[in-house]
C-alpha positions in Angstrom: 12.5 42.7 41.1 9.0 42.2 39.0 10.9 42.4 35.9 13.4 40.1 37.2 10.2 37.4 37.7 8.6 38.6 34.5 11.7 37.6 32.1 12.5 34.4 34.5 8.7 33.5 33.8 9.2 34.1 30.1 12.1 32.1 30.0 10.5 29.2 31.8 7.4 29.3 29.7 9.4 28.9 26.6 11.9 26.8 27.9 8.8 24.1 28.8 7.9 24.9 25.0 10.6 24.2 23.5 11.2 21.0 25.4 7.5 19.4 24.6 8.1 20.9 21.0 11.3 19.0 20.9 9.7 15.5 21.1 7.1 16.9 17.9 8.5 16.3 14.3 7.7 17.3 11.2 8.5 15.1 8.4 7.5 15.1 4.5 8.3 13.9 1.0 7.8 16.2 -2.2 8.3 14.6 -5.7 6.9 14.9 -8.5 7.8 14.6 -12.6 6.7 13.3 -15.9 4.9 9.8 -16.4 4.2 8.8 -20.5 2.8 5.3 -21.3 2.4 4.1 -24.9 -1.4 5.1 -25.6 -1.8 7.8 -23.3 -0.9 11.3 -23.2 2.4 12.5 -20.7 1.1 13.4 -17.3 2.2 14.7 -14.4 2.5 12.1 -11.2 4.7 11.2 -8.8 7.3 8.1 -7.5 6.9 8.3 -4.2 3.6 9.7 -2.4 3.7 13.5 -1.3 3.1 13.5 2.3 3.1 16.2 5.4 3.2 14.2 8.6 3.2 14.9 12.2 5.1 12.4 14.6 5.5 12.8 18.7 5.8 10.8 21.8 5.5 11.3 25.3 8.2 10.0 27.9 5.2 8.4 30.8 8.1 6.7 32.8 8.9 3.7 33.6 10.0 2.8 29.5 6.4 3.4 28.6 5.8 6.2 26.3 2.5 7.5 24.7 2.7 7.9 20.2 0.7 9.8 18.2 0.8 10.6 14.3 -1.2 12.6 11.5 -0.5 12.1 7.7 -1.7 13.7 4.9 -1.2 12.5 1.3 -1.9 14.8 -1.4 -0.7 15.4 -5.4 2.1 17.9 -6.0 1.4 18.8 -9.1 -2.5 20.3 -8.0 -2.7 20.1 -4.8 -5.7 17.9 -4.2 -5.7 15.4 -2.3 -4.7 11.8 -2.6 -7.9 10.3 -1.3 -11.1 12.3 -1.7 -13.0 12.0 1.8 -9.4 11.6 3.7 -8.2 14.4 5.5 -5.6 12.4 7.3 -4.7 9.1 4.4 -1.4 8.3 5.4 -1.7 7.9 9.2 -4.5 9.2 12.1 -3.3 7.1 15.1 -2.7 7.4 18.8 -0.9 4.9 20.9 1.4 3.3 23.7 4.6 1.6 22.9 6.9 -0.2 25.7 10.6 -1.1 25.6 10.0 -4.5 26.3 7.0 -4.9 25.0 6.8 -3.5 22.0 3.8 -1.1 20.5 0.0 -0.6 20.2 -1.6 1.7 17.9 -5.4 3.0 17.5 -7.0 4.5 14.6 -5.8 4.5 11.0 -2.2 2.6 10.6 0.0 0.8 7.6 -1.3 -2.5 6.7 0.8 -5.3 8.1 1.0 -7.1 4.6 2.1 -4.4 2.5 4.0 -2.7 4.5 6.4 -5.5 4.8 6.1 -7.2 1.6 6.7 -3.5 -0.3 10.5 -3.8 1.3 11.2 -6.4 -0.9 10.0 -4.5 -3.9 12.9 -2.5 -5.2 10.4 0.3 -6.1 8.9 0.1 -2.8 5.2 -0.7 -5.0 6.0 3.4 -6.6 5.3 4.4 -9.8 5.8 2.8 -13.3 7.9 0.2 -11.6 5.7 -1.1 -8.6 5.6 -4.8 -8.4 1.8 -6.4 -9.4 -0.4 -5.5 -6.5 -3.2 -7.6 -5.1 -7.0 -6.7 -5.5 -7.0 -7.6 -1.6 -4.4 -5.3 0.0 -4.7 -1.8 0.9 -1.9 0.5 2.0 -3.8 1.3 5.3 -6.8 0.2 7.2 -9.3 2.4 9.8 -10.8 1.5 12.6 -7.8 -0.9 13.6 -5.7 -1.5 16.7 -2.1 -3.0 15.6 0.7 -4.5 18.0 4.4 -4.4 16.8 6.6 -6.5 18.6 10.5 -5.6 19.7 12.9 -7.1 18.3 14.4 -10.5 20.0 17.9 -10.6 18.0 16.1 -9.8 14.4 12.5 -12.1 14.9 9.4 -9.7 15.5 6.0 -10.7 15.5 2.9 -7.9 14.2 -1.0 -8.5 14.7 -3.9 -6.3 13.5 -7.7 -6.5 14.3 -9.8 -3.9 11.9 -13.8 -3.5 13.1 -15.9 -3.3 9.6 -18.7 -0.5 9.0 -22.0 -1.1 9.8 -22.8 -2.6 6.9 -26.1 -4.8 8.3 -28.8 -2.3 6.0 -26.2 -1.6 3.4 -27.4 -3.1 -0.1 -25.0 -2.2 -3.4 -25.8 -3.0 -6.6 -24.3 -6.7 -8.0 -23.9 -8.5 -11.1 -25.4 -12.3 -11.1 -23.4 -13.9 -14.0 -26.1 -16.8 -14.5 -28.5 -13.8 -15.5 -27.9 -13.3 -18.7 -29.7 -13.1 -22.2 -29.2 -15.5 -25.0 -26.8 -13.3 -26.4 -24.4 -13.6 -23.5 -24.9 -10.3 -22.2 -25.8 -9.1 -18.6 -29.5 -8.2 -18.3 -30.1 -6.1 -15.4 -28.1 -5.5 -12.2 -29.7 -6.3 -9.0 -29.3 -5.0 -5.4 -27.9 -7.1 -2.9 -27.3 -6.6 1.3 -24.3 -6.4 2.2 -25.2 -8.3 5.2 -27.3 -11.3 3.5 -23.9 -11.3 1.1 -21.3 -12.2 3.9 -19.4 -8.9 3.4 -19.6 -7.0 6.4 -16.7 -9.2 8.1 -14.0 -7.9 10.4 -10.3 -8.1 9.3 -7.6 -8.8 11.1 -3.8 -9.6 9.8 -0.9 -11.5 11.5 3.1 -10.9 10.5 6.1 -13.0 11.0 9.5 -11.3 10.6 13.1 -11.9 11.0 16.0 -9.1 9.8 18.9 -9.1 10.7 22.6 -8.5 9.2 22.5 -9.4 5.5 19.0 -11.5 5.7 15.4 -10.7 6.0 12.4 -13.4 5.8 8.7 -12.6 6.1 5.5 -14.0 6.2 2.2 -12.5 6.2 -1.8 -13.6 6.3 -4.3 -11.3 6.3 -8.2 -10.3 5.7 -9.6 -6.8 5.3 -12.6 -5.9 6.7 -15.8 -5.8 5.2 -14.8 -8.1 2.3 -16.3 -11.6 2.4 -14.0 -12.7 4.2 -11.8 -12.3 1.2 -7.8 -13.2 2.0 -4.0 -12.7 0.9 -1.1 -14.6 2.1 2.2 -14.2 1.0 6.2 -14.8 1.7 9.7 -13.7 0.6 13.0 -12.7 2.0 16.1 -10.8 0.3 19.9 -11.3 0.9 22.4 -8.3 1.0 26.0 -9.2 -0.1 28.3 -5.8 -0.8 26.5 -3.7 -2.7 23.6 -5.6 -3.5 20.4 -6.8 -2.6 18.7 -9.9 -3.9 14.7 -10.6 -2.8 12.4 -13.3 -3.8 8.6 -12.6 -2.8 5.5 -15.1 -3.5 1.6 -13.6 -2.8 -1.7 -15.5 -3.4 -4.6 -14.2 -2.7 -8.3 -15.0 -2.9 -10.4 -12.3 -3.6 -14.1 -13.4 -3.1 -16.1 -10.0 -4.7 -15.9 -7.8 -2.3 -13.5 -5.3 -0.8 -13.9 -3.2 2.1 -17.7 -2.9 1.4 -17.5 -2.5 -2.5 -18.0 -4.7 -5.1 -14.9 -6.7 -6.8 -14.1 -8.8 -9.3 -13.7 -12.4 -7.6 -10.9 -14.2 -8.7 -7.8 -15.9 -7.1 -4.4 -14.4 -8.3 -1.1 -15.5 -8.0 2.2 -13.2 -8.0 5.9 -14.1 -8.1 8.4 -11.3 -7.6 12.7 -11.1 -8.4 14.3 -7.7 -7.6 17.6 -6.5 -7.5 19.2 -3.3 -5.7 22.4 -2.4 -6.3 24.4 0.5 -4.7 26.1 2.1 -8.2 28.0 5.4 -7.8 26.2 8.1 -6.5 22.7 6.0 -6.4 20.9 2.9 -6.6 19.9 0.5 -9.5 16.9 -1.0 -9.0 15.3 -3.9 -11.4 12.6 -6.3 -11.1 10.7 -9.3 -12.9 7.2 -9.9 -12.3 5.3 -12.8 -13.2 0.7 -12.8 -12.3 -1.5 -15.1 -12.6 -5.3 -14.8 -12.3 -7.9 -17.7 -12.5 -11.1 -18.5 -11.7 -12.7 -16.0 -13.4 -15.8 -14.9 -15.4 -14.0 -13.3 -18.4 -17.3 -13.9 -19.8 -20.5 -16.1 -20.5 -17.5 -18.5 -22.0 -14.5 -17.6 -21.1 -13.2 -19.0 -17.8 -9.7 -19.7 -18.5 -6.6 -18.5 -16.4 -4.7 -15.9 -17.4 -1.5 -14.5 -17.1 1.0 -11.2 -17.1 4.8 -10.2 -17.2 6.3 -7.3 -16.1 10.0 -6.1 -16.1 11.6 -2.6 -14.5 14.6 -0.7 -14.5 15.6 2.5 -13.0 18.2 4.7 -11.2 17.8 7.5 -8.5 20.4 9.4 -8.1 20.7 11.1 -5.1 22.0 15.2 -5.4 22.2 14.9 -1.3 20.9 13.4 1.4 17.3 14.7 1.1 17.1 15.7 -2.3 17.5 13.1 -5.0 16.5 12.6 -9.1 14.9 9.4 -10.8 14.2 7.7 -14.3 12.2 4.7 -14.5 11.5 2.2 -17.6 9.0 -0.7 -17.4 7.0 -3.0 -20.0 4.4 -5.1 -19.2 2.9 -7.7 -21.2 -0.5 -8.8 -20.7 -2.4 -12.3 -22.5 -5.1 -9.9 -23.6 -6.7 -6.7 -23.1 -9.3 -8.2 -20.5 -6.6 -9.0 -17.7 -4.8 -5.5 -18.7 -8.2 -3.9 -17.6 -8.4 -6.5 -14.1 -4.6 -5.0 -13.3 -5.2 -1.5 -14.4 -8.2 -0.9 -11.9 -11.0 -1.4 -15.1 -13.4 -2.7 -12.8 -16.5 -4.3 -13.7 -18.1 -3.1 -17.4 -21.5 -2.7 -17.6 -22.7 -6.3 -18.6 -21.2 -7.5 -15.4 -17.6 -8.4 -16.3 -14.2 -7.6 -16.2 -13.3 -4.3 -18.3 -11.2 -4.6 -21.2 -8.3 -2.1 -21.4 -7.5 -0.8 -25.1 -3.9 -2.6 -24.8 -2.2 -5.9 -23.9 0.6 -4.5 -23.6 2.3 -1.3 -22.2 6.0 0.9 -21.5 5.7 3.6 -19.2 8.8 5.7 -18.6 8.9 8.3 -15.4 11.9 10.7 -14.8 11.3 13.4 -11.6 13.0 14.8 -8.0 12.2 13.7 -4.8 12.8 16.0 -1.6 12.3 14.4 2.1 12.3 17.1 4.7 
């Protein structure tokens, strides 16, 4: 009879397991493979981001259930991970989410404006390929609480409220551009608060979305914390008709100095995307045409002008299953000059106070590799 309750007991306990491990998944992307550009030695990198997530959700009643879920990001090819001081990049969030009413989220989530905006991308902003991105947008955002909408026969609505660091006794060192010798050149950097600068705002974000059958529109405004109350806007939409998939995206975005705390380059910039997706055997075609523009900007003591960039993509992933698939990738871009190829490439700021040069105005990458989603 005791052994009778012992195994019935057993069974019971792992029955309950089972059942709250059943509403737990696991989910991950591994990819990695070979990136050359014209000036720089072949390196290894990936398409799409490694990731090991954890995803579950708790049945409360009523059509209420409670979400949680951990992501980390790291690089394949040495294990490290994808942003030093992030133990969780891709998501750290806990929240509620309603049949009717949609979904709330705490902690770390996607930002609204790029994670809609990268659907019209036909590289999804990955690898060689990416669309032009905007100084002002970041993949995700801490300290934020985000509402998703349901959908109301293909129109949802998103909203996002980030609280900034405590910034108020934070000074960093700036670059006054009217301090300079006769020669031009930067004289001495000064320390500035962050506080007395303005940059220590909150951010908050606001999305407007409709998808359904062969069209999607969206539109997006938003400001990230602790940036001067620096902004992006942007809208698009893409048409599917058979096999393919035509999108047309526009982004402005005014980028006053800062960003999330840091110092920037202040500048307003201007991006037009084309892309193409087209189903093709096996796989997908993807191709794109970029077009950037960034004014109002110190070049330099004398150079002020606009300038401008032009980027074109190609590639084909074929897919080996429906987990595991292989990629190549060709893109050129073409920059005026080697000063906005250092704004674009992430040059940052040289040590006279203005925008870095990069050694080339011009640049082909190629990237062949194998993604696996588990």
């Amino acid at each position: 009879m005791k052994k009778t309750l012992i195994a019935l007991a057993i069974t019971g306990a792992l029955g309950g397991l089972a059942n709250a491990q059943s509403n737990v998944v696991i989910y991950g992307v591994v990819d990695t493979g070979f990136i050359k550009e014209n000036g720089s030695d072949t390196r290894m990198g990936s398409n799409v981001d490694n990731r090991i997530g954890f995803r579950g959700s708790e049945d409360l009643g009523g059509g209420m259930k409670a979400t949680f879920e951990l992501e980390r990001r790291f690089n394949l090819n040495d294990g490290t991970l994808a942003q030093e001081g992030k133990d969780w990049d891709g998501a750290a969030n806990v929240g509620l989410k309603g049949d009717s009413w949609g979904a709330v989220r705490l902690g770390r989530v996607n930002e609204l404006t790029t994670e809609t905006l990268r659907t019209l991308d036909p590289f999804y902003q990955y690898g060689v390929g990416s669309m032009l991105l905007s100084t002002q947008r970041s993949a995700r955002i801490d300290n934020t609480i985000r509402y998703d909408s349901p959908s109301w026969s293909g129109f949802k609505f998103g909203a996002s409220y980030s609280l900034g660091e405590n910034m108020k006794d934070v000074t960093k060192t700036a670059y006054d551009p009217s301090d300079r010798n006769q020669n031009g050149s930067q004289v001495e950097a000064t320390a500035g608060n962050v506080k007395y600068a303005g940059a220590d705002n909150d951010g908050y974000a606001i999305m407007l979305g409709y998808d359904n059958g062969p069209l999607t529109l969206l539109a997006n405004w938003s400001r990230l914390a602790d940036s001067k109350k620096s902004y992006v806007w942007n809208l698009g939409g893409a048409y599917t008709f058979g096999p393919a998939r035509v999108s047309l995206a526009y982004e402005q975005t005014m980028d006053k100095g800062w960003k999330e705390g840091e110092i920037s380059i202040s500048s307003k910039q201007q991006t037009w995307l084309l892309g193409l997706e087209w189903l093709l055997g096996p796989g997908r075609l993807n191709a794109s045409l970029n077009y950037g523009k960034v004014k109002d900007v110190n070049w330099s003591a004398t150079d002020h002008d606009s300038k401008d960039v032009k980027k074109v993509a190609l590639g084909y992933t074929y897919d080996l299953s429906k987990r595991t698939s292989i990629y190549g990738i060709v893109a050129y871009t073409d920059y005026e000059d080697d000063q906005v190829a250092g704004f674009y490439r992430g040059e940052g700021l040289n040590n006279q106070g203005d925008p870095a040069s990069y050694n080339r105005d011009s640049v082909t990458g190629v990237q062949v590799g194998v993604t696996h989603r588990f």
